[in-house]
Every structure is written in structure tokens, then in C-alpha cells.
C-alpha beads as a LAMMPS data file, in Angstrom:
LAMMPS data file: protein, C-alpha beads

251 atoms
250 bonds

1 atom types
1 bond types

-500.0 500.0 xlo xhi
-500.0 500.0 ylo yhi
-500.0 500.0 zlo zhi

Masses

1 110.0

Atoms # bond

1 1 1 -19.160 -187.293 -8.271
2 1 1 -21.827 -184.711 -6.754
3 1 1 -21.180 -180.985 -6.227
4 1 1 -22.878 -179.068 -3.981
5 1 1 -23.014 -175.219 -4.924
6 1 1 -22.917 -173.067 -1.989
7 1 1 -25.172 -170.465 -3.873
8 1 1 -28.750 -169.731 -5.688
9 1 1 -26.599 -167.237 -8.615
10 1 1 -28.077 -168.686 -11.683
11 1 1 -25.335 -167.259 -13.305
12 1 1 -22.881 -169.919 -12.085
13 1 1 -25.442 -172.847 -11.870
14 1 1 -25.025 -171.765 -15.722
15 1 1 -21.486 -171.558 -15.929
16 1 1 -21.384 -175.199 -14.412
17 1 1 -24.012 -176.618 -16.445
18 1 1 -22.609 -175.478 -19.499
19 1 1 -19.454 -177.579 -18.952
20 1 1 -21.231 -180.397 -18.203
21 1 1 -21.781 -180.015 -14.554
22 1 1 -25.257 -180.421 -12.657
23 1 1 -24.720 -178.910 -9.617
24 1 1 -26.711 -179.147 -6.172
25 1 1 -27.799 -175.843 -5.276
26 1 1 -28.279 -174.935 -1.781
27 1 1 -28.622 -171.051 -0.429
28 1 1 -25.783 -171.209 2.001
29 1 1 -27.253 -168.302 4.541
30 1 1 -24.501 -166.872 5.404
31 1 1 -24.468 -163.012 6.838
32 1 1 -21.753 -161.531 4.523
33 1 1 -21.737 -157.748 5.925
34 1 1 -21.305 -159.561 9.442
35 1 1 -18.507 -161.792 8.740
36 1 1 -16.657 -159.304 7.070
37 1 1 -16.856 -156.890 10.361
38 1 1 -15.957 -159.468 12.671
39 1 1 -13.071 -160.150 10.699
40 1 1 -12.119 -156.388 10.266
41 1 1 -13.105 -155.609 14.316
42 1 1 -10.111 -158.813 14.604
43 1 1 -7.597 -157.546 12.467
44 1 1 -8.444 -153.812 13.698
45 1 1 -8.079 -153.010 9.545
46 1 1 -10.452 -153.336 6.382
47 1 1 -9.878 -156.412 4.466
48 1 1 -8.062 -156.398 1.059
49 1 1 -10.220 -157.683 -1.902
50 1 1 -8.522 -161.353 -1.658
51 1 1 -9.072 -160.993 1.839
52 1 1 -12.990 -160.665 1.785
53 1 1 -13.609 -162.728 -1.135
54 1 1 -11.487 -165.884 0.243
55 1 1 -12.883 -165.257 3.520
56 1 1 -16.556 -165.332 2.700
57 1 1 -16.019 -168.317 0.365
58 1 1 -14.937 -170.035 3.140
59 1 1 -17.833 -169.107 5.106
60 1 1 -20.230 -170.214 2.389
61 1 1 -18.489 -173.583 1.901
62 1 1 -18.315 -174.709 5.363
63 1 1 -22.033 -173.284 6.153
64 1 1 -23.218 -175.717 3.617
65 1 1 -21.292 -178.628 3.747
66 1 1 -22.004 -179.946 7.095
67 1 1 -25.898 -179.592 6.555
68 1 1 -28.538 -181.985 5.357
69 1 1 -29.941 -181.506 1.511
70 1 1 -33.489 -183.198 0.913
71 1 1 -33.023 -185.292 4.198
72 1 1 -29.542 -186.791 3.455
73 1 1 -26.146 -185.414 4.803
74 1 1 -23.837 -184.515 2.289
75 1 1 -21.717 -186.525 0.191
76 1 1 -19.578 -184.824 -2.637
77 1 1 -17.647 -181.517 -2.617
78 1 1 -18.699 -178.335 -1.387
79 1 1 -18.287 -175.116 -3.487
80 1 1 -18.164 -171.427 -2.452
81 1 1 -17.269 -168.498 -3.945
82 1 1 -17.838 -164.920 -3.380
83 1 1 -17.178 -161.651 -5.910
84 1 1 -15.586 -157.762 -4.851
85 1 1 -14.878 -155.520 -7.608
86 1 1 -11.879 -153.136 -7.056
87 1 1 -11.640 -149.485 -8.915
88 1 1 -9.001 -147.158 -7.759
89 1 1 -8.428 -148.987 -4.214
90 1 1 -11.818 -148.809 -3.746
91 1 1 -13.929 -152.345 -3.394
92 1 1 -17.343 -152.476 -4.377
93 1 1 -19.952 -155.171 -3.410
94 1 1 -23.759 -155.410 -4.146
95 1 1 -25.199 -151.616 -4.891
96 1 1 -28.604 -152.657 -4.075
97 1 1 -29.907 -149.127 -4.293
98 1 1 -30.457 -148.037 -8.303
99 1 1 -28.422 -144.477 -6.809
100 1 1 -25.437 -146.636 -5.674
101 1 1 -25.484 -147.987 -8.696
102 1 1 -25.282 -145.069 -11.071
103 1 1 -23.183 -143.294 -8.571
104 1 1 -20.445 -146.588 -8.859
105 1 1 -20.763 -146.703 -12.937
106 1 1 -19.400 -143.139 -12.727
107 1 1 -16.736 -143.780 -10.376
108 1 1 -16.395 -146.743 -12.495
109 1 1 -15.996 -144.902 -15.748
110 1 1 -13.814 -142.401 -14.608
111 1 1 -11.261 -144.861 -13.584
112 1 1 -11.506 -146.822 -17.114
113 1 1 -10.952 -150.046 -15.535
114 1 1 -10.907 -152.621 -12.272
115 1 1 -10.184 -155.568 -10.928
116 1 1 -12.734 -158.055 -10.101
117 1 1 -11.729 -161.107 -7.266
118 1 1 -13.442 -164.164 -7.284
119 1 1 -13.121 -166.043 -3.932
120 1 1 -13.135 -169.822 -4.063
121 1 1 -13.507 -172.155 -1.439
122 1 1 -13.995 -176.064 -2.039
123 1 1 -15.012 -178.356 0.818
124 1 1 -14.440 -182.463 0.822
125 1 1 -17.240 -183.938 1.960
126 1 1 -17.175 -187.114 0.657
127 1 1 -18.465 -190.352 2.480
128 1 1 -17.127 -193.849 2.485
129 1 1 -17.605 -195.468 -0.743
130 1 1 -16.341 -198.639 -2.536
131 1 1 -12.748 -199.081 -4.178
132 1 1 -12.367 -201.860 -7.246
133 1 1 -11.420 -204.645 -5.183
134 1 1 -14.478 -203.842 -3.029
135 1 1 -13.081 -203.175 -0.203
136 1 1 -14.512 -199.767 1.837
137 1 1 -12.453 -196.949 1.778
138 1 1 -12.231 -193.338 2.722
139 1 1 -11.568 -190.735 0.806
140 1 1 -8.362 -188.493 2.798
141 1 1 -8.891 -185.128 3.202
142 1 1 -6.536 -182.410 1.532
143 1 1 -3.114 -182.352 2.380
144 1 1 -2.563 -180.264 5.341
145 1 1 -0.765 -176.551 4.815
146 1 1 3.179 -176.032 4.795
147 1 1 2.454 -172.809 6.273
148 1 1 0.762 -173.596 8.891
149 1 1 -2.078 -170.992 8.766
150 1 1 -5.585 -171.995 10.197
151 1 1 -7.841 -170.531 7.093
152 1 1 -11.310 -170.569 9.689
153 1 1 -9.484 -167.588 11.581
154 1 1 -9.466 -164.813 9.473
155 1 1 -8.331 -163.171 6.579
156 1 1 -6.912 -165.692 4.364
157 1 1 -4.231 -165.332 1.670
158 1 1 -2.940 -162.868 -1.387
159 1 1 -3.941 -162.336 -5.089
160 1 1 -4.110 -165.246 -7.391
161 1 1 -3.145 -167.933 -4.519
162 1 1 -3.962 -171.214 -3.817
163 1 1 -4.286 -172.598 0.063
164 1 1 -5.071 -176.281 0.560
165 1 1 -5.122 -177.154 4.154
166 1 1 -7.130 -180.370 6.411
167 1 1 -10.618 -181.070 4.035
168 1 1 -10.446 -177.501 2.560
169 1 1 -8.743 -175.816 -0.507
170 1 1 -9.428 -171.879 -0.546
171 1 1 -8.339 -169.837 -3.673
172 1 1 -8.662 -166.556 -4.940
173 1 1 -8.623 -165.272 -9.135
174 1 1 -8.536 -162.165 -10.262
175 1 1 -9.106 -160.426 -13.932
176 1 1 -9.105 -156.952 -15.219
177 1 1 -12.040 -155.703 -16.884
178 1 1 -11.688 -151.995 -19.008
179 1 1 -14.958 -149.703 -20.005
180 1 1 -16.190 -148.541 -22.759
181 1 1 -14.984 -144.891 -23.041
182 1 1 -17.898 -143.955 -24.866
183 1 1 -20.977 -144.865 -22.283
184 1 1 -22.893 -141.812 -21.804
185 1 1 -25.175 -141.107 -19.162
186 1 1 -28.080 -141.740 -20.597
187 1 1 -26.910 -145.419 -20.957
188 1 1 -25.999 -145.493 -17.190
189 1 1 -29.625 -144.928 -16.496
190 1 1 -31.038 -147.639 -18.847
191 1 1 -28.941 -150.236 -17.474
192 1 1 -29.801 -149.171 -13.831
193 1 1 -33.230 -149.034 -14.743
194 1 1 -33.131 -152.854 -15.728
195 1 1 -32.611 -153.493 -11.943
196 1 1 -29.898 -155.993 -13.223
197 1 1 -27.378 -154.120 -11.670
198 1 1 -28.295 -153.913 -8.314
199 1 1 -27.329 -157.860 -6.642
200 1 1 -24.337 -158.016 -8.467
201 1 1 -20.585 -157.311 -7.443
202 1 1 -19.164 -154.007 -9.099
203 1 1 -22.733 -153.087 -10.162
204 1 1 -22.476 -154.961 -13.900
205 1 1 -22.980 -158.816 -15.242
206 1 1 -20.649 -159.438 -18.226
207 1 1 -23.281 -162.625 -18.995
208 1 1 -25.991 -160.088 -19.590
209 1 1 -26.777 -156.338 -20.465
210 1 1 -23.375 -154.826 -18.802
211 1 1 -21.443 -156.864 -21.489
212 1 1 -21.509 -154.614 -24.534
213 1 1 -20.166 -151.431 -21.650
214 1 1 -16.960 -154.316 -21.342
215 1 1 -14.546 -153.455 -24.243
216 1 1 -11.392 -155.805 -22.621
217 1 1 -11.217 -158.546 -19.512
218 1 1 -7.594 -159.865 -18.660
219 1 1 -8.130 -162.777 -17.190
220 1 1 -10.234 -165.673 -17.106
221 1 1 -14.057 -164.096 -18.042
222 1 1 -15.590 -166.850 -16.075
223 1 1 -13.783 -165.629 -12.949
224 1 1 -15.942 -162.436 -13.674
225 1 1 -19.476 -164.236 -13.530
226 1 1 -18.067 -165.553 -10.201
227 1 1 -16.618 -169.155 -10.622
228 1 1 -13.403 -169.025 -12.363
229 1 1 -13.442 -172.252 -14.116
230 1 1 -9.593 -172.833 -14.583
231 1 1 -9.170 -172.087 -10.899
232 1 1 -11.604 -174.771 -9.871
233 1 1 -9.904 -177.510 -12.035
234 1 1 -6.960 -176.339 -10.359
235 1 1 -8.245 -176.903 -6.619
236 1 1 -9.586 -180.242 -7.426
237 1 1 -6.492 -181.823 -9.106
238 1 1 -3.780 -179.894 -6.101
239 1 1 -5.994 -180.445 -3.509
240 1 1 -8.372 -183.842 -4.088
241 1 1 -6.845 -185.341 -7.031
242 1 1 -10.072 -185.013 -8.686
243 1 1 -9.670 -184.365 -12.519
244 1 1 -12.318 -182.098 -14.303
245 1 1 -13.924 -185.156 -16.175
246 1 1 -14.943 -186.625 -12.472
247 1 1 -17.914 -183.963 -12.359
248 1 1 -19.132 -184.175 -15.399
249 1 1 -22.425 -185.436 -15.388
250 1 1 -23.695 -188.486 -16.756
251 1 1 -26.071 -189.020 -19.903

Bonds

1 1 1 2
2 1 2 3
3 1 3 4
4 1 4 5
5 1 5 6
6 1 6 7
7 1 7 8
8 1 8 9
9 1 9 10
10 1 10 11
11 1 11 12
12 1 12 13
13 1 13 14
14 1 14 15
15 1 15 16
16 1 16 17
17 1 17 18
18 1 18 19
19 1 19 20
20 1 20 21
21 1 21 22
22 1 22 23
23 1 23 24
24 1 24 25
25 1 25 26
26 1 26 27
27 1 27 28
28 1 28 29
29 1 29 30
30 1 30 31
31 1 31 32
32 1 32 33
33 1 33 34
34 1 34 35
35 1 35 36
36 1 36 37
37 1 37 38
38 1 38 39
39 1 39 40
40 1 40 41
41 1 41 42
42 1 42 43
43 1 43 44
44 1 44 45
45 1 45 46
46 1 46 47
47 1 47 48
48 1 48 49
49 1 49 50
50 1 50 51
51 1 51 52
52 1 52 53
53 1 53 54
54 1 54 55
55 1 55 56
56 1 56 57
57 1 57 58
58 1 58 59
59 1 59 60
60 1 60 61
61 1 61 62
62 1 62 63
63 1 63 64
64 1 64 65
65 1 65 66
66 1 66 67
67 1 67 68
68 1 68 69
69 1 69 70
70 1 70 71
71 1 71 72
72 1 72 73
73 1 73 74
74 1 74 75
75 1 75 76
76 1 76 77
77 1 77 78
78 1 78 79
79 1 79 80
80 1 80 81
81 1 81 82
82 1 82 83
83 1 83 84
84 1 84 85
85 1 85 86
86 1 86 87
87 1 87 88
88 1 88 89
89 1 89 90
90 1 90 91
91 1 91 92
92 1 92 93
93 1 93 94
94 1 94 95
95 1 95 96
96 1 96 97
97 1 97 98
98 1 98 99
99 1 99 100
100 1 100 101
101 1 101 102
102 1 102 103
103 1 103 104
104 1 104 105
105 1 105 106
106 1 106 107
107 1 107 108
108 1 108 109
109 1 109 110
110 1 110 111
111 1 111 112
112 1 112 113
113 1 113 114
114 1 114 115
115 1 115 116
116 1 116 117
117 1 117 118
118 1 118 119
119 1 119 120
120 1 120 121
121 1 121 122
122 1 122 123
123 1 123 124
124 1 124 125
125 1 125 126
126 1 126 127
127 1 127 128
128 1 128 129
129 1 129 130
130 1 130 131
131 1 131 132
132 1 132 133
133 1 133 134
134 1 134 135
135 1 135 136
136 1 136 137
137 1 137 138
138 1 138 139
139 1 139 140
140 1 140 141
141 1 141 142
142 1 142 143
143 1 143 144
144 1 144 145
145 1 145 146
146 1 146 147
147 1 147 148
148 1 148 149
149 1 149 150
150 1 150 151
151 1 151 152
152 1 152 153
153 1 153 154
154 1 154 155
155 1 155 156
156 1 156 157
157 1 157 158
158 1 158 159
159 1 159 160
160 1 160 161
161 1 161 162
162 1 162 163
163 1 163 164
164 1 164 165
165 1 165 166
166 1 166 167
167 1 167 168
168 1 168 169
169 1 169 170
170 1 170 171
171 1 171 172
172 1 172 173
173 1 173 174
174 1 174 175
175 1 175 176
176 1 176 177
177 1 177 178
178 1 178 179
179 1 179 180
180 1 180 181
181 1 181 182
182 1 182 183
183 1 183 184
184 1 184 185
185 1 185 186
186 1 186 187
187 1 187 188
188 1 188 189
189 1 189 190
190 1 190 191
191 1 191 192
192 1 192 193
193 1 193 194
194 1 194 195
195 1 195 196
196 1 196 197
197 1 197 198
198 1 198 199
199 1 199 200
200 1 200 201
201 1 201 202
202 1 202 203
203 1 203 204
204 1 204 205
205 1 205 206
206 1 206 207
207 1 207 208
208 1 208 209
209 1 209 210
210 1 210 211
211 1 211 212
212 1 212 213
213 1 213 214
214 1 214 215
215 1 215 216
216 1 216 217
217 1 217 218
218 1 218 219
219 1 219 220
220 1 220 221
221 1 221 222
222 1 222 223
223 1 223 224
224 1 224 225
225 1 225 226
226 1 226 227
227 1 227 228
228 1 228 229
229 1 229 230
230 1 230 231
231 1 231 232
232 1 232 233
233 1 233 234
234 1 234 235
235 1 235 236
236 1 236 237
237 1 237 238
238 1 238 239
239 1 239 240
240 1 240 241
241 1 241 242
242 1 242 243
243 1 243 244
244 1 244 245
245 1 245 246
246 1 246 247
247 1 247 248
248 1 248 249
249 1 249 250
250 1 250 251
């Protein structure tokens, strides 16, 4: 079964690959600062970190999986997933300047310790295909909502839930990551200077130079590179009954 990765992060092309998933990758082009305002000018509020993450997951997901890859419309499921990283109330996306990013390790060390939310949206977009007997069949979509809540609309559900609803499952994990209380400043500027710091969520990677500056994570670490692995297995089975075997690629 294919999976389409609503991304280009290398990092979780990697996570994937190294359990034995070969994902499709396709940049989903989706304006992130935008669709977080509109959804903020709606509500007439900021977004909580669930809120954002979930929400541009969503957008990533459905941008992608209603497109054509290499001349052929889709046919698998869609994944997106987006990253905040929360200190003190305070959420933190991409730093982008090297400034930000010194100015947020500070912040960050003074506080000791954060919480980073992984968004996770999954889109079915699987085609007709053949059952045993040979007969044609269609794969459903997911179950619809007992809530009743239309996900597209806006802000979409609380920490550590799970929100299956027509051919979508959205999902948010979350895991607590504590600081070294030794870094000194003079380590702040070598990582900053690596430029690693700047594209990613909270202003660190725990999969490269930022992890020896991570002395505890609570949680699942892969939610932390963006994907949270035991989430995912958890979408496919409650919301496709898809088991984690059914992506594993083929020798």
C-alpha cells in the first residue's frame, strides 16, 4: 500500500524509511503563516498549539491528496503533519533568522523545558482495486465523527486526541523535552552558527546537533522529529483498518 508524504523534511522521509516505509514525497505548498491567520481572524483568538498543528496538517494532507504525482492521480494514503514547540505558553515555529534563534534557546533555557505538538493528518485516497474473489471493490472512507464537527472549518481538537471523520483521520501528539542546564552561551552560538536551527520547529533537531542540549523527552521521541510513529499506527488501524505491516515496503 503507497503513502504519499505531504512534505520534503528528510527527517521524516527517514523516520519512515527506517521502519520499513518508502514513502512518496510531494512538497504540499501550502501557506502556513496564512492559514493560521485566517483561522485566528475566524475564531477572533490565537490558536492553541493542538490547534495550529492539527489544523495545518490538515491543510497539508488535503493540498496533496487530490493532486496528480508523475502524471497519475493518487492512489494510497495521504500524510501530513506539522510541528509547534511550546515554552512557558509561548509557541514557537521556524526561527529562520540565526537572532530568533539564539534569542528562543535563551527563552528556551530559562524555562528548562517544553512541549513539542506534532499535528497529524492522514487522508484515504485509495482507488478501486481487486478483492480475493475478484470482484471490484471500494475501499469506504473513515467512519464519520460522533461529534459531529466538520475538521475543514477551523481549529480542530485538544492535546493527545484522535478525530476520524468522512476520508480523514486528524490527530495530534505531544512530548516533553527538558535542557541541558549546563549549555552556555558560547554553545548557543555554535549551534546557531550551523544554520541547522533555523527551518526547524522550537529552533533544535533531536536527530542531529541539538540532541546532546536534550537531557530528557517524555513522550514518544519520534513525535519530536515530526511524525509520531505510534500515533500513525494508531490512525490507520481506528480509522482505515490498515495495520502497520500494510506499508511496509516490499523486498
Amino acid at each position: 500500500m503507497r503513502l504519499y508524504l505531504a512534505s520534503t523534511s528528510p527527517a521524516r522521509r527517514s523516520l519512515l524509511a527506517q521502519s520499513g516505509i518508502e514513502p512518496v514525497l510531494v512538497a504540499p505548498g501550502v501557506d502556513e503563516d496564512a492559514a493560521a491567520a485566517d483561522a485566528e481572524a475566524t475564531l477572533g483568538r490565537a490558536l492553541s498549539g493542538p490547534e495550529l498543528v492539527s489544523l495545518l496538517a490538515l491543510a497539508k494532507a488535503h493540498a496533496v491528496a487530490d493532486r496528480s504525482v508523475a502524471g497519475h492521480p493518487v492512489d494510497g494514503l495521504v500524510f501530513g503533519g506539522d510541528s509547534a514547540f511550546e515554552v512557558a505558553g509561548r509557541l514557537y515555529g521556524k526561527p529562520h533568522d540565526p537572532a530568533v534563534a539564539r534569542a528562543r534557546w535563551r527563552e528556551m533555557l530559562a524555562a528548562g523545558s517544553g512541549v513539542l505538538w506534532s499535528g497529524h493528518c492522514v487522508v484515504d485516497r485509495r482507488r478501486d482495486r481487486v478483492a480475493p474473489n475478484g470482484a471490484e471493490v471500494r475501499v469506504p472512507p473513515a467512519a464519520p465523527s460522533s461529534s459531529g464537527r466538520e475538521l475543514r472549518c477551523g481549529p480542530l481538537l485538544g492535546a493527545d486526541g484522535l478525530e476520524v471523520r468522512g476520508d480523514h483521520v486528524v490527530a495530534v501528539d505531544s512530548a516533553r523535552l527538558t535542557f541541558a542546564e549546563d549549555m552556555d552561551p558560547d554553545e548557543i552560538d555554535a549551534y546557531v552558527a550551523t544554520d541547522e536551527p533555523l527551518e526547524v520547529a522550537g529552533a533544535f533537531t533531536i536527530d542531529g546537533r541539538a540532541a546532546a542540549y536534550i537531557s530528557r523527552i517524555d513522550g514518544a521521541p519520534s513525535a519530536v522529529v515530526g511524525l509520531s510513529l505510534p500515533m500513525l499506527r494508531r490512525m490507520l488501524r481506528v480509522g482505515f483498518d490498515v495495520t502497520w505491516h500494510d506499508l511496509w515496503s516490499t523486498l
